[in-house]
Every structure is written in C-alpha cells, then in structure tokens.
C-alpha positions as CSV (number, residue, x, y, z in Angstrom):
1,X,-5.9,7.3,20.4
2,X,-9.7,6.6,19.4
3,X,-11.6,8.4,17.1
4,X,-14.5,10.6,18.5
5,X,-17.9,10.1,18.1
6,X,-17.8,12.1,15.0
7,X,-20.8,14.3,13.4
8,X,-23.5,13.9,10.9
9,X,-24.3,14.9,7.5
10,X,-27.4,16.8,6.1
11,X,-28.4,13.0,5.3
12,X,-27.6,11.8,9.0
13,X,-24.3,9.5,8.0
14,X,-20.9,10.2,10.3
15,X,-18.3,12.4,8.8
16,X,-14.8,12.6,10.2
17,X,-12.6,15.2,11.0
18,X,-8.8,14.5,9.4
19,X,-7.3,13.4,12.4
20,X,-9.8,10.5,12.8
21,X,-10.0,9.7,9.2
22,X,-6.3,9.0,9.2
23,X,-6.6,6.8,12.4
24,X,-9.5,4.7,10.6
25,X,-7.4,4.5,7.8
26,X,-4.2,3.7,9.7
27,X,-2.3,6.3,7.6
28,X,-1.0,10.0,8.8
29,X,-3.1,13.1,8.8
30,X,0.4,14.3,6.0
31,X,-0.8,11.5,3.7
32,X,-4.1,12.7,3.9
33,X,-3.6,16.3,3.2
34,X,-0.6,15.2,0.2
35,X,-3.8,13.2,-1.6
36,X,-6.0,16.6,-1.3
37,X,-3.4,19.1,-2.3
38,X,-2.5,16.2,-5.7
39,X,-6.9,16.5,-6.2
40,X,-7.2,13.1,-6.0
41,X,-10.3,13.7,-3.4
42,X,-12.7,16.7,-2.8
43,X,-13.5,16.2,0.6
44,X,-16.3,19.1,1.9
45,X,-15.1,21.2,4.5
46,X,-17.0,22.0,7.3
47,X,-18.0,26.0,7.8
48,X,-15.0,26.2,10.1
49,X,-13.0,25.3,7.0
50,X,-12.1,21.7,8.5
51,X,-12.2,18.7,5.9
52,X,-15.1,16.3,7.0
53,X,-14.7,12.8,5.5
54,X,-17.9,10.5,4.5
55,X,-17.8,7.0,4.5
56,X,-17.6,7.8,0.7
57,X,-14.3,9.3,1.0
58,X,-13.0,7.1,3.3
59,X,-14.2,3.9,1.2
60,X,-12.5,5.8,-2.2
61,X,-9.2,6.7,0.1
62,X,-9.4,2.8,1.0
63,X,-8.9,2.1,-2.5
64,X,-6.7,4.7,-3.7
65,X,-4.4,3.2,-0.5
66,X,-4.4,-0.4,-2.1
67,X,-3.7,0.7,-5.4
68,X,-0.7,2.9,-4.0
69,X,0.4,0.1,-1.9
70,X,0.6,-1.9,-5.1
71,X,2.9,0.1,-7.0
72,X,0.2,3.1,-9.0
73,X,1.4,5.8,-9.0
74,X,0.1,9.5,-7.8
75,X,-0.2,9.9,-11.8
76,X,-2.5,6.7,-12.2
77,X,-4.2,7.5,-9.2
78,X,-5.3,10.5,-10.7
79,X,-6.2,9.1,-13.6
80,X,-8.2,7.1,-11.7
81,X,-10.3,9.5,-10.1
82,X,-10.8,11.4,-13.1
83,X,-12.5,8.7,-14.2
84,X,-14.6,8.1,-11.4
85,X,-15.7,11.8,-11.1
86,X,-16.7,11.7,-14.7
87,X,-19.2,9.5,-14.4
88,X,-20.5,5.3,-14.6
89,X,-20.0,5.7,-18.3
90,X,-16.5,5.8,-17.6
91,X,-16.1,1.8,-16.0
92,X,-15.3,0.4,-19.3
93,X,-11.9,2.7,-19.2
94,X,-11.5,2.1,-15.3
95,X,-12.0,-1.3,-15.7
96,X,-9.2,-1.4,-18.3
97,X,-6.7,0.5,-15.9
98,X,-7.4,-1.8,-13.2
99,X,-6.8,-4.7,-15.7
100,X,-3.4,-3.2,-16.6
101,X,-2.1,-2.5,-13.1
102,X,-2.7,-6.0,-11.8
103,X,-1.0,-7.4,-14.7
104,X,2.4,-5.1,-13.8
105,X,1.5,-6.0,-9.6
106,X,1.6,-10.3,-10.7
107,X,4.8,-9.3,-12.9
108,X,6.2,-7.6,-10.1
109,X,4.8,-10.7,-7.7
110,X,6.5,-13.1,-9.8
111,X,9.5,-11.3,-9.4
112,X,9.4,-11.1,-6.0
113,X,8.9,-15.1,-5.7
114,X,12.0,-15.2,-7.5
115,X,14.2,-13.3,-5.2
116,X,12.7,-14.8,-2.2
117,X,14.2,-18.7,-3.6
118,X,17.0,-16.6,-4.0
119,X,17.3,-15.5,-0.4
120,X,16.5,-18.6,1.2
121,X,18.6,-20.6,-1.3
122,X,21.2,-18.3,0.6
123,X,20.2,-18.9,4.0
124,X,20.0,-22.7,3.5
125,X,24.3,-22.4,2.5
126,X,24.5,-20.5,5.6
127,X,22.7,-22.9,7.6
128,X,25.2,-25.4,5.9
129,X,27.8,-24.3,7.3
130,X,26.4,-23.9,10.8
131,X,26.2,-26.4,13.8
132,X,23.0,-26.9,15.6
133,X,23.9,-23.9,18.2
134,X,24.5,-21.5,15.7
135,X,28.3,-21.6,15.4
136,X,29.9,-22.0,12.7
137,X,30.2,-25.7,11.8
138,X,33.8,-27.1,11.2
139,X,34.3,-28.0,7.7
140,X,35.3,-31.5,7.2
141,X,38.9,-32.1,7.3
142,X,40.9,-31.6,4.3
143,X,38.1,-28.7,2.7
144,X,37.6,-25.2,3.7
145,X,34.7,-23.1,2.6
146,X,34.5,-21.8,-1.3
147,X,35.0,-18.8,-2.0
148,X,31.3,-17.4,-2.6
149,X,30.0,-19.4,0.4
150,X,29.1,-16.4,2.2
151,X,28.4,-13.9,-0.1
C-alpha cells in the first residue's frame, strides 16, 4: 500500500487521512485511534468527520511513538502532552520529564547488556559442547557433561 496524494490545509500543507498516517508512521490505524480516544492528540477532523493529520501531528505522534517504544507509559505520555498544549513556558517541566525517563531507559539499557552476557555466556557452553557440524561433541573420555551444562 502507498499513501495517496493526500489534501491541503487552509495554509496549503498536506494532511492525511488515518489510514495513511498510520502507513507513514508504520503503526495501525487501532494505534492511532487508541492515542485519540486516551487525548493524547486533537487531530481536526475534516467536515465529513474523518481525522486529517498535519505534519504537526504526525511529527508529535513520531515522538510520542519513541517515547512509548522506550518504556513511557500512556500515563506519562499524557503528561506529556499536557505540557505541550499548555504552552513554551512549560519546557522547563518537559525537559525535566524527558530527563527522568532516559535515566530509567539507560537503567533498563544497562540491564539489558547484562542479560545479553548472560545469554551468550550460555550459548558459548553450548557451543562447547558441540562439534564443528553441530552435533553434539563427545565429551572426553572418563567426564560426562555437569549437571547445569545445559540449562
């Protein structure tokens, strides 16, 4: 699917119809309408009552996808775009959210470095005990495997 040559605005910029601001955004037309219905977004309908998305909307969606994809939650996202709707006074406090999410994503990074030595600490013991095809190798005589070898 492409999108279609979409329509203008009073001010002569595109706007897009659901359908193809979910295929720019590479997300479904349900995610789209789930961040309406929570009021993370007041995207203008057209006077058919269709939602028409601005490159504004799209480039705020953008965002709200990246912090999502990170970990924030629908309740920070919110919070979020309370913010923003209130005004440019309001960066200080956005600023400070921001701030506090990418400290718990590099926790949650560092984690996850952890637990990937983990698994291919694993997968080295398993390759141990392989032979070049694949099969399992034949422990030397006298040994057998450990118990715990292949958990």
């Amino acid at each position: 699917m492409t999108v279609t040559d979409p329509p203008t605005d009073q001010q002569g910029a595109p706007t897009y119809a659901i359908r193809d601001a979910a295929l720019l955004l590479g997300v479904s037309v349900h995610t789209l309408r789930y961040y309406d219905r929570e009021g993370l977004l007041d995207v203008p309908r057209a006077s058919s009552g269709e939602r028409r998305y601005s490159g504004r909307e799209l480039s705020l969606l953008r965002f709200l996808l990246h912090l999502r994809g990170t970990g924030m939650g629908m309740a920070g996202l919110r919070e979020y775009m309370t913010l923003v709707r209130a005004g440019d006074h309001t960066a200080p406090e956005r600023r400070a959210l921001l701030v506090r999410h990418e400290e718990a994503v590099q926790a949650r990074l560092l984690a996850l470095q952890g637990d990937l030595r983990a698994i291919r600490a694993k997968i080295e013991r398993y390759d141990a005990h392989r032979a070049c095809d694949g099969t399992p190798a034949v422990p030397p005589a006298g040994t057998r495997a450990q118990p715990g070898d292949y958990v």
